[in-house]
C-alpha positions as CSV (number, residue, x, y, z in Angstrom):
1,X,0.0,0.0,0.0
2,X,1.2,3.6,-1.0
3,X,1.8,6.0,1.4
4,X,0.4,9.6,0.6
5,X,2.1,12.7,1.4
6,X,0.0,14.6,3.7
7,X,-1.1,18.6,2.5
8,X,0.2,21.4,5.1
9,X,-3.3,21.7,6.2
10,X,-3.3,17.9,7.2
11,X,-0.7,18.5,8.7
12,X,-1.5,21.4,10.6
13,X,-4.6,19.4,11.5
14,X,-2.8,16.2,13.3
15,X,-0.1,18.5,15.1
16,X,-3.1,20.3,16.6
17,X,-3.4,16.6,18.4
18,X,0.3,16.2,19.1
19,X,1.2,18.9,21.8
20,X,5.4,19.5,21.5
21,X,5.7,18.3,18.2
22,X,6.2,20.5,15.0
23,X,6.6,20.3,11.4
24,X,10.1,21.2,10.7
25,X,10.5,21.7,6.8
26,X,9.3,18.2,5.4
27,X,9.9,16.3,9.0
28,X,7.9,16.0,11.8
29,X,10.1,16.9,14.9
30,X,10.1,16.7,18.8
31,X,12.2,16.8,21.8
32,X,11.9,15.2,25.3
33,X,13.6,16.0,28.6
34,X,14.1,13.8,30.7
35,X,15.3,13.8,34.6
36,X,18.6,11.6,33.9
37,X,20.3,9.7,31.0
38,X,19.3,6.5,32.2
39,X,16.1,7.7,32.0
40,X,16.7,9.1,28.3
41,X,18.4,6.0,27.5
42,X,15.3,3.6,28.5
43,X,12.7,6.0,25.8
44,X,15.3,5.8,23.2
45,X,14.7,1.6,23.7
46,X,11.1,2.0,23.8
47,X,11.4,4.6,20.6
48,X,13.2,1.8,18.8
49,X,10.6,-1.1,20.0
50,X,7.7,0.9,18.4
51,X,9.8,1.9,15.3
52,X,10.2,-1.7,14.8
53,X,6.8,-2.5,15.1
54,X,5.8,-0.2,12.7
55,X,8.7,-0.3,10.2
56,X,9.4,3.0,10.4
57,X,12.6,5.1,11.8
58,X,12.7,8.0,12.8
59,X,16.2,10.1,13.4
60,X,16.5,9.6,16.6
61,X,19.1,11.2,18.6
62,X,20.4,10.5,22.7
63,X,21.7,13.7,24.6
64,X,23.0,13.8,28.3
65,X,18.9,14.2,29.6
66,X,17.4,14.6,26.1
67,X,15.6,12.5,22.8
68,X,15.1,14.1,20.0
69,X,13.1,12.9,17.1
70,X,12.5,14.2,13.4
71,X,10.4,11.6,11.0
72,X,9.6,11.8,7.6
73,X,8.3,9.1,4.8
74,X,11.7,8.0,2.3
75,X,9.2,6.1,0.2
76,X,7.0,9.2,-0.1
77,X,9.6,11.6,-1.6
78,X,10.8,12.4,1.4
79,X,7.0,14.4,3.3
80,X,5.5,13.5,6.2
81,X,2.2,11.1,5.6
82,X,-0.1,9.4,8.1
83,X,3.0,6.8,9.0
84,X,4.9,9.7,10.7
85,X,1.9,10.8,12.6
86,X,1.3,7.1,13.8
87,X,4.9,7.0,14.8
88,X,4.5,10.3,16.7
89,X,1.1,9.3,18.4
90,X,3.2,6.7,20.0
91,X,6.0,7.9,21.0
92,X,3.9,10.7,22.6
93,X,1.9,8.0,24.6
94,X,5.3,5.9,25.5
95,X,7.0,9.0,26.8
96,X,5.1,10.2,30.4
97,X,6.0,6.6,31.2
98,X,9.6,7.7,31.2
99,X,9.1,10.9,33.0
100,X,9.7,12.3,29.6
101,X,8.3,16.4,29.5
């Protein structure tokens, strides 16, 4: 199945639902604090897990206390589509769990 880039005002539409994140160009992008690397360390695990389980990657990138992620569809010439807002939706429900803000 074909993956369909998503208009500006689609986009505009789904970030309204994803508090923190913001459309960066042609990526979707966020960035967590968390209280400790360890802490950071353990989301970046759970990022993977999920990116896994939907075939999908993210760049993802550890700091000292922070994950930062910025997401876009290859296959789709590069724009964000509905796989990048899945991929967000979870991360952003995975993170509180981490203490994640």
């Amino acid at each position: 199945m074909a993956v369909e880039p998503l208009s500006q005002k689609e986009i505009e539409e789904r970030l309204s639902e994803l508090p923190g994140w913001s459309a960066d160009g042609d990526r979707l992008t966020r960035t967590y604090r968390l209280d400790s690397h360890f802490a950071a360390t353990a989301l970046v695990i759970h990022v993977a897990q999920i990116q896994e389980e939907l075939n999908h990657h993210s760049e993802l990138t550890l700091g000292y206390n922070t994950v930062s992620l910025a997401v876009n569809t290859h296959s789709a010439g590069d724009a964000v589509t509905d796989l990048d807002v899945e991929l967000a939706r979870r991360v952003e429900a995975a993170a509180p769990g981490h203490g994640a803000h």
